[in-house]
N, C-alpha and C positions, 0 to 999 in steps of 0.2 A: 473502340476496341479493335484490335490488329490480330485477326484470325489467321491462321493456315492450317494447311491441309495436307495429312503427311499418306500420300497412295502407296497402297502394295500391293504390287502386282503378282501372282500369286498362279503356282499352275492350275485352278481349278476356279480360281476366283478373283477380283479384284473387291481391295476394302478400302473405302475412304475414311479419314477420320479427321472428325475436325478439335482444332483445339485452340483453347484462347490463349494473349498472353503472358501467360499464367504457366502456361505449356499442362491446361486441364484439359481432360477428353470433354467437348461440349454435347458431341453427335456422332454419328458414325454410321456406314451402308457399308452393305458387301451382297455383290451380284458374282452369280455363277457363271461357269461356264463350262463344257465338256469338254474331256481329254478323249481323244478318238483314238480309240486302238484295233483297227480295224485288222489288221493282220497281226500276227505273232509280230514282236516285238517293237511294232510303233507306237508310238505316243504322240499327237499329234494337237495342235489348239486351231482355232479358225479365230483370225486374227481380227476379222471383223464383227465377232463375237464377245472378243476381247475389250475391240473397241466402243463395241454398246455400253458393257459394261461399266468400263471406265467413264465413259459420258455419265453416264445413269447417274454412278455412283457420289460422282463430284456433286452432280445438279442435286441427287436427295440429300445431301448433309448440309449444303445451302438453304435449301427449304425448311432445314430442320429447324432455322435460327432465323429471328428477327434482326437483319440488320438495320440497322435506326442509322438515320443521319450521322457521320463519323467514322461508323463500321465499316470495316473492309476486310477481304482477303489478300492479306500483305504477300502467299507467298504458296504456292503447289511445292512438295517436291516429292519423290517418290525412292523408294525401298523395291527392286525386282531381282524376281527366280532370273537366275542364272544360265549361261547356255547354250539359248533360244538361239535359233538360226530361220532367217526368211530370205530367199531369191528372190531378186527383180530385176525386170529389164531395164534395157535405155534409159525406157518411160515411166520406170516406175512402177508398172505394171506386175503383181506376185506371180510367182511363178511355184512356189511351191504354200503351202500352209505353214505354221508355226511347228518347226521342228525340234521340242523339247530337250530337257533333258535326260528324261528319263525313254527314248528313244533310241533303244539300241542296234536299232540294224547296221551301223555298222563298225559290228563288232571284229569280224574277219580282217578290217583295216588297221583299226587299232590296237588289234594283237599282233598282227606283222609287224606294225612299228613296233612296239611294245618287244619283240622277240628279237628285232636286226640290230637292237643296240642304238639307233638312231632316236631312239623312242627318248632313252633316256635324256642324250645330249641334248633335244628338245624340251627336257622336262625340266632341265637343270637351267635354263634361261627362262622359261614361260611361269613355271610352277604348279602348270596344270597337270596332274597326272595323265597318262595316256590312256586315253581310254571310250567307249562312244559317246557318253554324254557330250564330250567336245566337240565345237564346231570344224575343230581340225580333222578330228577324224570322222566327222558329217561331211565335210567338202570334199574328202576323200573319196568316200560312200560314194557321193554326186557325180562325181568326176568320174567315177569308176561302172557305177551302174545306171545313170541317169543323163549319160551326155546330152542329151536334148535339152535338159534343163542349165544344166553346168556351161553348156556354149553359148547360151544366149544371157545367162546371170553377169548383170553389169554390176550390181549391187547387192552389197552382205548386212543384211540388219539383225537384229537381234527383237522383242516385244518394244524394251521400251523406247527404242531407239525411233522402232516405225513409227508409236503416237508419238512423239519430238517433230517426225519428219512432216506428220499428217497436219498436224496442229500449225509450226513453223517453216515446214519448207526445211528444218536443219537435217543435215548428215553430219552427226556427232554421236561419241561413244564416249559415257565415262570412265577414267580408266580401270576401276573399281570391274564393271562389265566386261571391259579390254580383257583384266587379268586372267580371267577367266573364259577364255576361249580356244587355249592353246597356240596362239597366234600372234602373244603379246610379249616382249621382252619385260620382265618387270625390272631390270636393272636399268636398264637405258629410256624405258617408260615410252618405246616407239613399237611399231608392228616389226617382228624378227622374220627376217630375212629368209633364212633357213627354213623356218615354219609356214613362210607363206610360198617357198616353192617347193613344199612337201605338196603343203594342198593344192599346190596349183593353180592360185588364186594371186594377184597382182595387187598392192598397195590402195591402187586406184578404186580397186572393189568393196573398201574397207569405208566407215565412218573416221573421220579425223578424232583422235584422241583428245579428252580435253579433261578439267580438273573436273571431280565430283561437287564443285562448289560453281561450276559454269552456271548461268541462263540463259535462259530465252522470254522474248517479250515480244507485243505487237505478236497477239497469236490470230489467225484467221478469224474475220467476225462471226462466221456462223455459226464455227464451234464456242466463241465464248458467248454468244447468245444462246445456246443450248443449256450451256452448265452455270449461265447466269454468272458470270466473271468478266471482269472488266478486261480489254483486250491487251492491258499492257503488263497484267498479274504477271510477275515472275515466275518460269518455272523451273525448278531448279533441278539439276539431272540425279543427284544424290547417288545411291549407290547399289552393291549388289547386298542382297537380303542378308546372306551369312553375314559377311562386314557388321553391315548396318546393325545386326541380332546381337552380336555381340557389346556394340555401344548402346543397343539399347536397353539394355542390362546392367549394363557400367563395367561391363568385362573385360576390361580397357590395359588394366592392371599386369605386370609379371606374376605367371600361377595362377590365374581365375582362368577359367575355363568354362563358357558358356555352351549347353546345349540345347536345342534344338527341337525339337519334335513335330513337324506338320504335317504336309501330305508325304515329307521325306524327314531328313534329319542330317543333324551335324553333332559335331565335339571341335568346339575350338578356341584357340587364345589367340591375343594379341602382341606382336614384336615390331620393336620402332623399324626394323629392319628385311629384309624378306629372307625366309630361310628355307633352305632346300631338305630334303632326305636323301641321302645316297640310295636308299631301297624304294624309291619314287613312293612313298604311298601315301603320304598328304599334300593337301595343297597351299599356294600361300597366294592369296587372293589380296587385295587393295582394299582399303576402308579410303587412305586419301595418301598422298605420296610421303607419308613421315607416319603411318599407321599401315599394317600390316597384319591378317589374318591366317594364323595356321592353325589347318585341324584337317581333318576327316570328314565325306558327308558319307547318311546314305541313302540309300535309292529308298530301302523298306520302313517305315514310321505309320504314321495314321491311317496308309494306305493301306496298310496291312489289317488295324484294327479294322479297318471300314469291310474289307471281306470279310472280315472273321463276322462281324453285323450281318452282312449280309445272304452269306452263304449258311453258317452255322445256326444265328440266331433269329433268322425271322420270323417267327412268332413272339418272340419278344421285343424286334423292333414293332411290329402292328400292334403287343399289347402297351409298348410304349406309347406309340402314337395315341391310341385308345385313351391313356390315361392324359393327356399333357404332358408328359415326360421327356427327356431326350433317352434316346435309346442306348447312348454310350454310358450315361450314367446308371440305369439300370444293370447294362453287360458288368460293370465295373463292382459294383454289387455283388453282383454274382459271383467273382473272378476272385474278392477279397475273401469270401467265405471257404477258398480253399490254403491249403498252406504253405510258406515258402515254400519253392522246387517243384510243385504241381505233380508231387508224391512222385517224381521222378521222371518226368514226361519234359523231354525237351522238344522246341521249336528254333528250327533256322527259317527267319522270316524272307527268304529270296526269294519272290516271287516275282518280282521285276527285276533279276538278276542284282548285279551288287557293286557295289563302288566301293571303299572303303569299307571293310581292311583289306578281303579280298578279291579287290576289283576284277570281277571274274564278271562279264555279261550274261555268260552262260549259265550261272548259278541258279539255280532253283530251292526252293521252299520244301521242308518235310517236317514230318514229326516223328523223333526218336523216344523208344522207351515205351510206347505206346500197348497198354495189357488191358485186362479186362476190367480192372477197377473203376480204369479211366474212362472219365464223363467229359462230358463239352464242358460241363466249369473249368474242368483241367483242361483242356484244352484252349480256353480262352485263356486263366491265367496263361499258358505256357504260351500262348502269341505274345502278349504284353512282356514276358520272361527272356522270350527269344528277341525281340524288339533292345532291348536294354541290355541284355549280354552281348547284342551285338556292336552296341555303341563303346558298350564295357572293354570290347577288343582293340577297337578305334583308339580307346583313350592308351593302353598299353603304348600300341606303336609313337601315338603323340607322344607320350612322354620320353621315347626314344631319342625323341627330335630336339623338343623346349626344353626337358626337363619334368620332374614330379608337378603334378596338379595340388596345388592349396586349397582350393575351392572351387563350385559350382553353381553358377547361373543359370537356373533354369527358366526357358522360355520355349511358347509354342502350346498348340491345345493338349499336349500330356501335360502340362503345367496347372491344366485344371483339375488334374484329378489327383484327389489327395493319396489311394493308392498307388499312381504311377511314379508320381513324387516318392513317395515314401520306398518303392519298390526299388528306385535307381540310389537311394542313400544310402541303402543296404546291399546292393552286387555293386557299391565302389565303394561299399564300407566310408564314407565323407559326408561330411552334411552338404546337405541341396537346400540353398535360397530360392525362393521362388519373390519378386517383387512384383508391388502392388498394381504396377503398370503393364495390364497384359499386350497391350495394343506396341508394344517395345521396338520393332521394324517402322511403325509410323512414326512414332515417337523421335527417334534417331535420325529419322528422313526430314523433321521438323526441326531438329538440333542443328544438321545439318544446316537448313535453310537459314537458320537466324546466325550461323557464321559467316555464311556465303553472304548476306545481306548488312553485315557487319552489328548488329541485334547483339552479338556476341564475340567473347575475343577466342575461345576454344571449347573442341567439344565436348571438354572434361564437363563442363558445367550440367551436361545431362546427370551429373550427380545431385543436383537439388532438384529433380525434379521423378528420381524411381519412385518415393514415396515408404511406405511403409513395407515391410516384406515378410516372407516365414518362412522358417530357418525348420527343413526335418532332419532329427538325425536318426545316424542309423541304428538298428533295433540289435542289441546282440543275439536275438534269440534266433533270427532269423540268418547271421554271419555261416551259421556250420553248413547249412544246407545249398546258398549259395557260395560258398567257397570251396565246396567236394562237387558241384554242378557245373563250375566258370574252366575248369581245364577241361571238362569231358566234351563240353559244347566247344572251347578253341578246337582241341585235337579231331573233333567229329568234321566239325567244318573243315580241315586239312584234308580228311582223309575221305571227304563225300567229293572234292574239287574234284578228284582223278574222273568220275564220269559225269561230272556239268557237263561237258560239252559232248557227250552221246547222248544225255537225254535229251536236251534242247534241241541238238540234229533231228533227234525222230521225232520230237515234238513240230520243228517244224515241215518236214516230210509229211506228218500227216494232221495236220493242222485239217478243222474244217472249214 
């Protein structure tokens, strides 16, 4: 048997998953890790926390299987969050922590680009929106407020770039990661010129671009004696998560449209081609150089449900726990016993500012509408409400770009819940597939691998292998309430933008 193992690397977590040739899930681990947001608007990982994790996670889904005489791991390859920015010296040595994407400080930079008109020219070659998730406008930040770090940074890596480097000694970037930095031409498929003396950063400082079907081999023996892999295992560099989510769905198609939902969220499709917005507000990211990804992410998804758990609900997470239960399936319970529109109560879920549609950093979280009737069930549906109208906006402007959406791939942990599903088929009025494969980022990263390894002649053939799936449509009864709710919440969010960035100012003035 000819195993692999498709990693994803994940802002909170890494999940190994193993699978046979069969392309069946046999096993699977997923090890945590914190996101440190130690001041108003950091987001930060410790990368050698990351890296435990990653070890862990390879070595327990090894353990999980009897490999017999024959067996092997034909092949690593991985699925990662997008982004990530790490300084290093000369030696190698980090110089800063894992600078996420969901890291907005600096926002001040990428709205200046974003305002002098230069923003766009950049955007219209790279395809990254301007904005701070980027390492372009991170290196900005660096340069601007951290020269002690920025004069000594001989080296730009991103998560998975640094385990490649840890493991192999490589300084490589696939270009799928590239595209996604702000710093990458995706026409010419090299580092742009222009964008690398905005930031201030020199060619030399970069990882070598290379195809998402690249490996590496002859990996350090201590680390393949730790994760119990042979030290010439393939690993293959695979791609960024959105890409990858998309194929692992099979949303591969013109008109399918995959979203998203984890600790963040997307809406995207796929075009043989990369294509731009004149109004910059999606992105078009790399699957592999003849596969192209355009959509919208956004910052507020599971992240959001997770406060709503944890600020609103905890007595119901500890009676969760109490029972054996998961606490989000009980909240969701709860959420569905109230009725479409949440008797009028809307939520804008920007509590970590916002990317898509209205990349506004400074955006904050509220709840409109809010009277006496309303109870935290309202208020929980109306997070999960606000969550989903928000993506519901996203798909608007995409369809500006590609064209009308035909259908919906749904993937990510709202995918588990039959409410949530059901919730987004009905505020985009379409039916939502959800297929049988939820592990669909591993999945894709193993797809991947069996092309790169020549296993396979393209990655269409992840079509034999989603499996079974379920198709929800949408309810008419519930059409009137979200279709008199979906323009109050666009024009609300228009019209809350004008003071995001006073409250955020004195939010962080008086930060404790």
């Amino acid at each position: 048997m000819d195993y692999m193992i498709g990693v994803d690397l994940g802002t909170t977590s890494t999940k190994a998953v193993l699978f046979d040739d069969q392309n069946k899930v046999v096993a699977q681990s997923n090890m945590g890790y914190d996101l440190y947001r130690d001041i108003p608007d950091m987001a930060e990982e410790d990368m050698e926390e990351i890296f435990v994790a990653f070890v862990n996670s390879i070595g327990s889904v090894i353990r999980k299987v009897d490999l017999s005489d024959g067996d092997k791991i034909a092949a690593v390859s991985f699925s990662s969050a997008m982004h990530s920015l790490i300084a290093f010296d000369e030696d190698w040595k980090p110089l800063t922590r894992v600078i996420t994407w969901a890291d907005t400080r600096a926002v001040d930079y990428s709205d200046k680009l974003k305002e002098s008109g230069l923003g766009q020219e950049i955007y219209s070659k790279t395809g990254t929106p301007i904005h701070p998730m980027a390492p372009l406008s991170k290196l900005m930040w660096l340069k601007a407020e951290h020269p002690e770090i920025a004069d000594k940074a001989a080296h730009y890596l991103g998560i998975k770039e640094f385990i490649f480097h840890r493991l192999f000694g490589a300084n490589k970037m696939d270009i799928s990661i590239a595209s996604g930095t702000g710093l990458f031409n995706i026409f010419d498929l090299k580092w742009d010129k222009q964008a690398l003396e905005v930031a201030g950063i020199t060619e030399k400082q970069l990882p070598e671009p290379v195809s998402p079907y690249e490996y590496e081999t002859k990996m350090l023996p201590k680390y393949a004696a730790v994760m119990g892999l042979l030290e010439d295992t393939p690993f293959v560099y695979g791609a960024g998560d959105g890409p990858l989510s998309n194929l692992g769905v099979d949303a591969v198609k013109p008109g399918v449209a995959a979203i998203t939902i984890g600790t963040s969220g997307a809406i995207r499709v796929t075009s043989d081609k990369p294509v731009i917005d004149p109004k910059g507000r999606t992105f078009t990211y790399a699957l592999d150089k003849d596969h192209w990804v355009v959509g919208g992410p956004v910052n507020n998804g599971g992240d959001v449900f997770r406060w709503a758990r944890d600020n609103l609900f905890d007595a119901e997470k500890s009676t969760a726990a109490l029972l054996g239960r998961d606490a989000y399936d009980l909240m969701t319970e709860i959420a569905a016993r109230i009725p479409a529109g949440s008797d009028g109560l809307l939520f804008h879920p920007y509590l970590g500012g916002e990317r898509a549609p209205i990349w506004d950093a400074n955006a904050r979280g509220s709840f409109f509408g809010l009277n006496h009737s309303h109870t935290r069930a309202n208020m929980l549906r109306a997070v999960l409400e606000g969550i989903t109208f928000n993506v519901y906006m996203v798909s608007l402007a995409l369809e500006e770009v590609v064209g009308s959406l035909k259908s919906i791939q749904a993937t990510g942990g709202f995918a588990r819940s039959p409410l949530w599903r059901q919730m987004f088929a009905d505020i985009f009025e379409q039916p939502v597939t959800v297929p049988q494969a939820f592990e669909s980022g591993a999945l894709a990263a193993v797809i991947m691998a069996q092309k790169a390894l020549g296993k396979i002649d393209s990655i269409y053939e992840i079509a034999n292998y989603i499996g079974d799936s379920n198709t929800y449509q949408p309810d008419p009864e519930n059409f009137q309430a979200y279709r008199e709710l979906a323009p109050i919440f666009i024009r609300l969010s228009r019209q809350l933008q004008t003071e995001y960035d006073n409250i955020a100012r004195f939010q962080r003035e008086h930060s404790r």
